[in-house]
PAZAPA-4460 file (N, C-alpha, C; in steps of 0.05 Angstrom, whole numbers, plus 32768, in hexadecimal, padded with zeros to 4 digits):
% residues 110
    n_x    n_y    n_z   ca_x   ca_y   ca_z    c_x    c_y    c_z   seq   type   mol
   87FE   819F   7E0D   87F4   8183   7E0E   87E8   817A   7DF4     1      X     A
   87DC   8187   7DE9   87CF   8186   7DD5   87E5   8189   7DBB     2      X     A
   87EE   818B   7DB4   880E   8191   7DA5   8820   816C   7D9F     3      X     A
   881D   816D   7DC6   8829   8154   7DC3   881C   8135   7DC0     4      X     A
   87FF   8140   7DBE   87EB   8128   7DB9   87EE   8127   7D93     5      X     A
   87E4   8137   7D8D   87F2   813D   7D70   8800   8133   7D64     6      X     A
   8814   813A   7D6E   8836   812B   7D6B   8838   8112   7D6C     7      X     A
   8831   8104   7D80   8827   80E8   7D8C   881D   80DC   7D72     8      X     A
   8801   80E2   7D6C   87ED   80D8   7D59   87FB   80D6   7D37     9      X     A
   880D   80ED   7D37   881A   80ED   7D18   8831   80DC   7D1C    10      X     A
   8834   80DD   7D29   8858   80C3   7D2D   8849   80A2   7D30    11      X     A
   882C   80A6   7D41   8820   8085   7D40   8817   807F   7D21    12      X     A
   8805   8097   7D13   87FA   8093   7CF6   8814   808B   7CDC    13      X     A
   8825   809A   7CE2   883F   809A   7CD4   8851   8084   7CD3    14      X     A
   884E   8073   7CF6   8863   805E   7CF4   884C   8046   7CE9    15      X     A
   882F   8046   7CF0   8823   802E   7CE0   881D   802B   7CCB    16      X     A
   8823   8044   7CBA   8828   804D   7C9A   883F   8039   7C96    17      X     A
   8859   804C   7CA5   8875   8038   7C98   8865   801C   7CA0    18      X     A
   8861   8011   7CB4   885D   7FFA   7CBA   8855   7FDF   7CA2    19      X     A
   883B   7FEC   7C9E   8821   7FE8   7C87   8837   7FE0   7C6F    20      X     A
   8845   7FF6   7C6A   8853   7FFE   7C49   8867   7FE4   7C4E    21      X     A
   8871   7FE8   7C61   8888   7FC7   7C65   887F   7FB7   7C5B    22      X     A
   886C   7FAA   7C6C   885C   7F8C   7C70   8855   7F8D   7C51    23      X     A
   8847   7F9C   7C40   8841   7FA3   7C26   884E   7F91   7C17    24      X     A
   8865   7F9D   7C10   887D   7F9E   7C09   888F   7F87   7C05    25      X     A
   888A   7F7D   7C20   8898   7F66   7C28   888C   7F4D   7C1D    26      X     A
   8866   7F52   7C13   885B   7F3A   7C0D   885B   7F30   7BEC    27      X     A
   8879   7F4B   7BE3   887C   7F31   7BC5   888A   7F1B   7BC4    28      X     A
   8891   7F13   7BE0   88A0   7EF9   7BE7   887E   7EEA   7BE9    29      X     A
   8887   7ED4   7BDC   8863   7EC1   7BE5   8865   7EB1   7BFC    30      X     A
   887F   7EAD   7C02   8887   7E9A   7C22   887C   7EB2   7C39    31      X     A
   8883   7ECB   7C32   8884   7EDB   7C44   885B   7EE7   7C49    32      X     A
   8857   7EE0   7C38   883F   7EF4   7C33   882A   7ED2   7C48    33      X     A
   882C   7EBE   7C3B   881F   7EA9   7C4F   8828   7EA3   7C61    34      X     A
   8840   7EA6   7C72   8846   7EA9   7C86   883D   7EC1   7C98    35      X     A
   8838   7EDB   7C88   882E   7EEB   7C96   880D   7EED   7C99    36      X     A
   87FB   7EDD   7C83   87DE   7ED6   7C8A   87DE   7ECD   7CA4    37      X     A
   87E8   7EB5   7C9E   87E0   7E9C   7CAB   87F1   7EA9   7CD4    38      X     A
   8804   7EB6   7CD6   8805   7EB6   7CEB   8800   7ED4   7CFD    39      X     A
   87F2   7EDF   7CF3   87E5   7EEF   7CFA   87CF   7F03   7CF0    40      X     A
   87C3   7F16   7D06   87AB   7F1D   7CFD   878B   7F19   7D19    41      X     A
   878A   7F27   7D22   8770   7F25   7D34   8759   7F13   7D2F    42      X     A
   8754   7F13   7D1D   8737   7F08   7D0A   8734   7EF2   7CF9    43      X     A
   8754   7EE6   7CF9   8755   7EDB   7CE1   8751   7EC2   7CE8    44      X     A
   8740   7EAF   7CDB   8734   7E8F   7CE6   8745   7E7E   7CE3    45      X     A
   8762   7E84   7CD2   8772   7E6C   7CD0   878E   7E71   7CD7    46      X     A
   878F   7E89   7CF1   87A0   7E85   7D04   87B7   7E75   7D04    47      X     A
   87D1   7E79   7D06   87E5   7E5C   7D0C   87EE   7E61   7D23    48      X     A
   87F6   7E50   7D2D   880B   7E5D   7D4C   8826   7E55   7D3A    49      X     A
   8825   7E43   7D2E   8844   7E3B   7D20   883C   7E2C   7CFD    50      X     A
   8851   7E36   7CF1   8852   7E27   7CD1   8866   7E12   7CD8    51      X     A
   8856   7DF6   7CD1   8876   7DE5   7CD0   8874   7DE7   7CAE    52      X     A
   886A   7DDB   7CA2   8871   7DE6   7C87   885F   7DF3   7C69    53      X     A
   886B   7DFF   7C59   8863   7E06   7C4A   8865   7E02   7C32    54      X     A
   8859   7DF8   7C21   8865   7DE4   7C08   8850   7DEE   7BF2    55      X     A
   8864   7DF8   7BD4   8854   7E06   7BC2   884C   7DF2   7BAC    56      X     A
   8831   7DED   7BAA   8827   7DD6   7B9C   8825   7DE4   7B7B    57      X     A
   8826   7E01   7B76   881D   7E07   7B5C   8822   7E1F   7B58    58      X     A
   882E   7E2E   7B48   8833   7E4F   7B40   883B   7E4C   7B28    59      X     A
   8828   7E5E   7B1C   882E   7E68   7B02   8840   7E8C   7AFF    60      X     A
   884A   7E91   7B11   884F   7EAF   7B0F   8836   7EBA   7B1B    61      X     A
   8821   7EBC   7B16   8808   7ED3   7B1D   87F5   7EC7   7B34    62      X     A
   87F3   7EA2   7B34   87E3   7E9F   7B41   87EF   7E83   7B55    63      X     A
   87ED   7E80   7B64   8800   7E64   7B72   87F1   7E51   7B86    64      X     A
   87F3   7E42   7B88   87E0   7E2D   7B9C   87FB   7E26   7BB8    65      X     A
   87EB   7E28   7BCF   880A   7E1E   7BE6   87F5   7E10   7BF7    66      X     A
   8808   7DFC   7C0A   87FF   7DE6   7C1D   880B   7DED   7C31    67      X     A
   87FA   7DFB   7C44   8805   7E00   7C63   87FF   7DF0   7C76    68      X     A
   8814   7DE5   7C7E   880D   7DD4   7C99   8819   7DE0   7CB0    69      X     A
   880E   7DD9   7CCF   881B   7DF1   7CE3   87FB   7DE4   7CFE    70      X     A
   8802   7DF4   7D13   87F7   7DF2   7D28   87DC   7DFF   7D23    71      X     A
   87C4   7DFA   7D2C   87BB   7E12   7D35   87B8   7E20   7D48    72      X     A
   87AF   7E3D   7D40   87B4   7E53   7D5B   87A7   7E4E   7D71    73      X     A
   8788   7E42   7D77   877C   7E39   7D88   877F   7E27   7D99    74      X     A
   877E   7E19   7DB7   8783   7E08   7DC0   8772   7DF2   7DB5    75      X     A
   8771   7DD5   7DB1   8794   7DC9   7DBB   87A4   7DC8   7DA3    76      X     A
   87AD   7DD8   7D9D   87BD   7DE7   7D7D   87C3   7DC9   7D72    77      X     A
   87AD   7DC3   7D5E   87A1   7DB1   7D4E   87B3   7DB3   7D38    78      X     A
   87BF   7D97   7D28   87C0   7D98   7D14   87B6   7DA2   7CFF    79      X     A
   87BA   7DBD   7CE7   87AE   7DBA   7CD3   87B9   7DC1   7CBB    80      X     A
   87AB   7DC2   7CA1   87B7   7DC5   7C86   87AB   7DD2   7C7B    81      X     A
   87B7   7DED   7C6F   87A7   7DF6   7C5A   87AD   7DF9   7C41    82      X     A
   8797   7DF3   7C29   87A8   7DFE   7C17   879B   7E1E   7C09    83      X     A
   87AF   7E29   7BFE   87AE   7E48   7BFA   87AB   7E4C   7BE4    84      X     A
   879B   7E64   7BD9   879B   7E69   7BB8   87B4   7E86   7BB8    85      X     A
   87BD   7E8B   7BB3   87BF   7EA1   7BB9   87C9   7EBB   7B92    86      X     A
   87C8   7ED5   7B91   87C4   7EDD   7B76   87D4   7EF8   7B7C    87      X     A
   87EE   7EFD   7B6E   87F4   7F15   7B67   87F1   7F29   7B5C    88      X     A
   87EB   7F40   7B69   87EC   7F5E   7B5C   87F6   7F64   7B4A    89      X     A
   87EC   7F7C   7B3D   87FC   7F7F   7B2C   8817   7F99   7B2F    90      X     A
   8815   7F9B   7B4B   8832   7FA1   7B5C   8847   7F8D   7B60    91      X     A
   8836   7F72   7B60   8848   7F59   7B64   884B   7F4F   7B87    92      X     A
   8830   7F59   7B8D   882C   7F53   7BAB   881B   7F40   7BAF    93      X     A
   8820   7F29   7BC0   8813   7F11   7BBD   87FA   7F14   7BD2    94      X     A
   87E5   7F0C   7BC2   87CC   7F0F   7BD7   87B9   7EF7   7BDF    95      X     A
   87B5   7EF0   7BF6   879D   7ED5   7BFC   8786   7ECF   7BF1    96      X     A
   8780   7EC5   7BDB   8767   7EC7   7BD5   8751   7EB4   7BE7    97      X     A
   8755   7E99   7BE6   8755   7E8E   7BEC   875F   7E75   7BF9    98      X     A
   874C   7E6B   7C1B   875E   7E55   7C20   8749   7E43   7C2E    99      X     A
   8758   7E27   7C22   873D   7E0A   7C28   8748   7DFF   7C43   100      X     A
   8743   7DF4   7C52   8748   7DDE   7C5C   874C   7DCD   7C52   101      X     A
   876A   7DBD   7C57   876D   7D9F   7C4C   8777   7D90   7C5B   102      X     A
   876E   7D70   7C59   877F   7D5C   7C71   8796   7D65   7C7B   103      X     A
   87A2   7D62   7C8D   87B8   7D72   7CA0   87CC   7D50   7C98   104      X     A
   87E6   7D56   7C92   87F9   7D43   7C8C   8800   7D33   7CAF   105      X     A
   87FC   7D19   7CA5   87FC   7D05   7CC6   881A   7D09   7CD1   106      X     A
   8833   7D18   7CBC   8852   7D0D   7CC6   8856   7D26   7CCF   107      X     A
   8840   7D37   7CD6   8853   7D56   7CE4   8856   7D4E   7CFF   108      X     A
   886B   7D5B   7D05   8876   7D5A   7D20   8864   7D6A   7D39   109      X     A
   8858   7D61   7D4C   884C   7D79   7D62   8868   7D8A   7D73   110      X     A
***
């Protein structure tokens, strides 16, 4: 029993390794990496249930500004907008630094 608890535990630590290393990986896309903030995450205060869009106001290569508009996760899934700072590694992995609240655009669709 004990053998197979073992086994269990190194196949769970191992697959959220690969897991981890994916998602990683995957966030030198910058569509991909604020799509993945913004819609998930236990803790995270700016939640989406849905992106309607995402529009890049500024990037220099290293550092980029984006305008997310989308539902929020909370009921009654409220209009909102954010805009994002966001700053690449020097892996080339895009990371959140920061993000403001801004007026939410009046022509999104519910």
């Amino acid at each position: 029993m004990k053998k197979f608890l073992m086994i269990l535990l190194s196949l769970a630590i191992i697959g959220g390794l690969i897991k981890y290393k994916y998602t990683y990986n995957k966030c030198t896309d910058i569509n991909y990496a604020v799509q993945k903030y913004f819609t998930t995450g236990i803790f995270n205060d700016n939640k989406m249930c849905s992106i309607s869009k995402i529009n890049l106001s500024f990037s220099n290569g290293s550092i980029a500004v984006i305008n997310v508009d989308g539902m929020e996760n909370k009921s009654p899934h409220k209009k909102v907008a954010y805009n994002v700072f966001l700053e690449k590694n020097t892996k080339g992995i895009w990371k959140v630094k920061n993000v403001y609240v801004s007026k939410p655009n009046l022509n999104l669709e519910q």
